[in-house]
N, C-alpha and C positions, 0 to 999 in steps of 0.2 A: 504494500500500500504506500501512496506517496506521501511526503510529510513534509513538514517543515522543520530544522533540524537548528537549534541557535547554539555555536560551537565557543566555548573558551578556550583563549588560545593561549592563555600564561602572561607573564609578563615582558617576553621579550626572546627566550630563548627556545630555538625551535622541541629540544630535546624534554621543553617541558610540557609539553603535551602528551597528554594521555594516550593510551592506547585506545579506550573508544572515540575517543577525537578524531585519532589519525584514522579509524575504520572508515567512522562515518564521513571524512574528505575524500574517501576513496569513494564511497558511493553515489556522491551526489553530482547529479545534471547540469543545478545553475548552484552560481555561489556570490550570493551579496553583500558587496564589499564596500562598509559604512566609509564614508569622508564625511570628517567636521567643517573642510575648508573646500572649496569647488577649486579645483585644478590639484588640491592636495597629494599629498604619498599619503598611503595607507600601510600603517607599523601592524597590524592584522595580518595585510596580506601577506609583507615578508617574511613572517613568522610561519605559513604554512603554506607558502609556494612548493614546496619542497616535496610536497605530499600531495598536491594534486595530481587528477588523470588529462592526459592532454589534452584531452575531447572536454574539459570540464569550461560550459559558458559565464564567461566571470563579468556581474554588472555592477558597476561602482554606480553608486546613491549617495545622493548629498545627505544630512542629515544636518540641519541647523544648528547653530551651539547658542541654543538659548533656554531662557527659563521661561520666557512668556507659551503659556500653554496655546494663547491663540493663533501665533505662530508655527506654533510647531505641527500641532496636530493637523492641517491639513496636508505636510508634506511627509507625515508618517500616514495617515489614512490612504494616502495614493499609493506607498511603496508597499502597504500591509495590502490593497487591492490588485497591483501587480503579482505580488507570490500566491494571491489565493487562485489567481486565471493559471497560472503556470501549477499547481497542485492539482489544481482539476483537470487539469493535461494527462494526467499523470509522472510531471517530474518531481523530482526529490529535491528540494530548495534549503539550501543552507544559509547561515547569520554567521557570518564572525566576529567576537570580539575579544579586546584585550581583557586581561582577567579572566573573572568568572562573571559570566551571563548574569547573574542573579545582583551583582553589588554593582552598585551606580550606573549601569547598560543604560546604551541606547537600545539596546536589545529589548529593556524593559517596554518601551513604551510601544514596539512592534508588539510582543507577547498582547498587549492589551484588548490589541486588534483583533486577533489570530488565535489568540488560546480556545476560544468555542467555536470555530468556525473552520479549522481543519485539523488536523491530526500535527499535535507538537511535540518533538522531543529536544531536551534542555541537555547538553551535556557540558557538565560543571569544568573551572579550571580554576587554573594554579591562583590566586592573588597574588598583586606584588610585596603585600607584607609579610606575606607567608615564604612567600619565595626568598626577599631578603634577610628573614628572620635566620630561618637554615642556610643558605648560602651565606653568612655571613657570622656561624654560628653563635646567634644573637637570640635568647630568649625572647620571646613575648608576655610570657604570662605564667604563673607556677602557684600552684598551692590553691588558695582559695580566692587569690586578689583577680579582680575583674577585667577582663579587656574592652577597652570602649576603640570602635572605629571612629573617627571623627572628620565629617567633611569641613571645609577651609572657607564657607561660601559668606560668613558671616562678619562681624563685627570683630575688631582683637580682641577687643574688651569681653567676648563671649568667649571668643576659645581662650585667652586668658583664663580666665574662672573654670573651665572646663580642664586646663592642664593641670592647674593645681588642685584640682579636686581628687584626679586619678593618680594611679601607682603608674598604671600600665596604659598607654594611649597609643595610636595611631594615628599621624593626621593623614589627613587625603584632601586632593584637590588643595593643594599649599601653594600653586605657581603664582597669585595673582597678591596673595597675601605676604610672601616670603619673607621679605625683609621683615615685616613689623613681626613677624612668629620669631626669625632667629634673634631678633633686640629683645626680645619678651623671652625668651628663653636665657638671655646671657643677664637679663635684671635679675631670674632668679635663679642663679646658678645652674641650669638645668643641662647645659649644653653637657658637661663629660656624661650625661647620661641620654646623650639622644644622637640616634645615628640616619643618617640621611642617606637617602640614595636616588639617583637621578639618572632613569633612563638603564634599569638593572635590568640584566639578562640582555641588554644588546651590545652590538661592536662598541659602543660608545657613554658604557655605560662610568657611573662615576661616584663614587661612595665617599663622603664627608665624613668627617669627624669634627670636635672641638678645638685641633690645632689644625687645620686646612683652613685656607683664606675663600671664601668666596662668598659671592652675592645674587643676584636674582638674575643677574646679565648669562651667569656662567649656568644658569641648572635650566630645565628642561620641562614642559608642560605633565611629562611622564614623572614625577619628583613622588617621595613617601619620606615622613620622619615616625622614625618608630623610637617611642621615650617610657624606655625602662627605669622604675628610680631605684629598684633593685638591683639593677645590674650595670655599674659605671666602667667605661670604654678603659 
């Protein structure tokens, strides 16, 4: 039966994709390939070029970078009514994204479309905090103390309150805020316990610490700070 297949593809290195990942790239017809930016590269595709079948029809789709819901949703309504004509063909339609499908996806807001209306299968991937965590053998989290994900999209003075509240944090989405997170992080001494990394798991990947010099010119839209107060660098 045909489906719609939304694949995570890790954070950056081909090898960290799963096994049913890689199956399900072997199987599929068409394969849609999100851009944030129109004329964009797509860090998705390069991650599993490598695994596709020749004959595989690949169609880049723009997908907005906004948060106005009225913007967006008419150009995810067209791309979620493109894959349902192509399902009822009978091809097998694939999603890729970075990460895992399920945490902060544009994949999410296709699923919304799509999820009662043909046949969906989700298959999960790597996170980049997960993946930096171990590839950098950096705890997240141990014993009973809690791990809070935290997206970047707000106030400092929120994630402020929000860092000092936790043991164990993760920020996400930090590119736009960066500077005023690492100043808030070095008022309260937090930096030897916070480890950054920008653009992990590819060719050009770049991992911070609290003696490295840099600023928001040198790191990368793909960025993650993972702040252990347990566990100092």
């Amino acid at each position: 039966m045909s489906k719609f297949i939304g694949i995570g593809v890790g954070p950056g290195d081909p090898e960290l994709l799963t096994l049913k990942a890689v199956k399900a790239l072997h199987q599929l017809d068409i394969l849609i390939v999100p851009y944030g930016r129109l004329k964009g590269e797509s860090e998705a595709l390069k991650i599993v070029e490598g695994y596709l079948k020749k004959d595989i029809n690949i169609l880049p789709k723009h997908f907005p970078m906004v948060q106005d819901e009225a913007e967006l949703s008419p150009a995810i309504e067209s791309i979620a009514q493109e894959i349902r004509a192509f399902i009822e063909q009978g091809h097998h339609v694939g999603f890729i994204t970075i990460g895992d499908p399920m945490l902060y996806s544009t994949y999410i807001y296709l699923l919304k479309y799509l999820l009662h209306q043909v046949p969906v299968m989700t298959i999960p991937g790597i996170a980049s905090y997960s993946a930096i965590a171990s590839g950098l053998n950096r705890p997240l989290a141990e014993g009973n103390t809690p791990l809070l994900v935290y997206p970047c999209n707000g106030e400092i003075e929120v994630i402020e309150k929000v860092v000092l509240e936790q043991d164990s944090i993760v920020l996400m989405k930090v590119y736009k805020q960066f500077d005023s997170i690492i100043k808030m992080l070095k008022k309260h001494d937090l930096m030897p316990y916070s480890l950054i990394a920008s653009n992990y798991g590819k060719e050009n990947q770049v991992i911070y610490n609290h003696e490295n010099l840099f600023t928001h010119e040198k790191i990368s839209y793909f960025t993650t700070i993972i702040i252990n107060k347990g566990w100092r660098l």
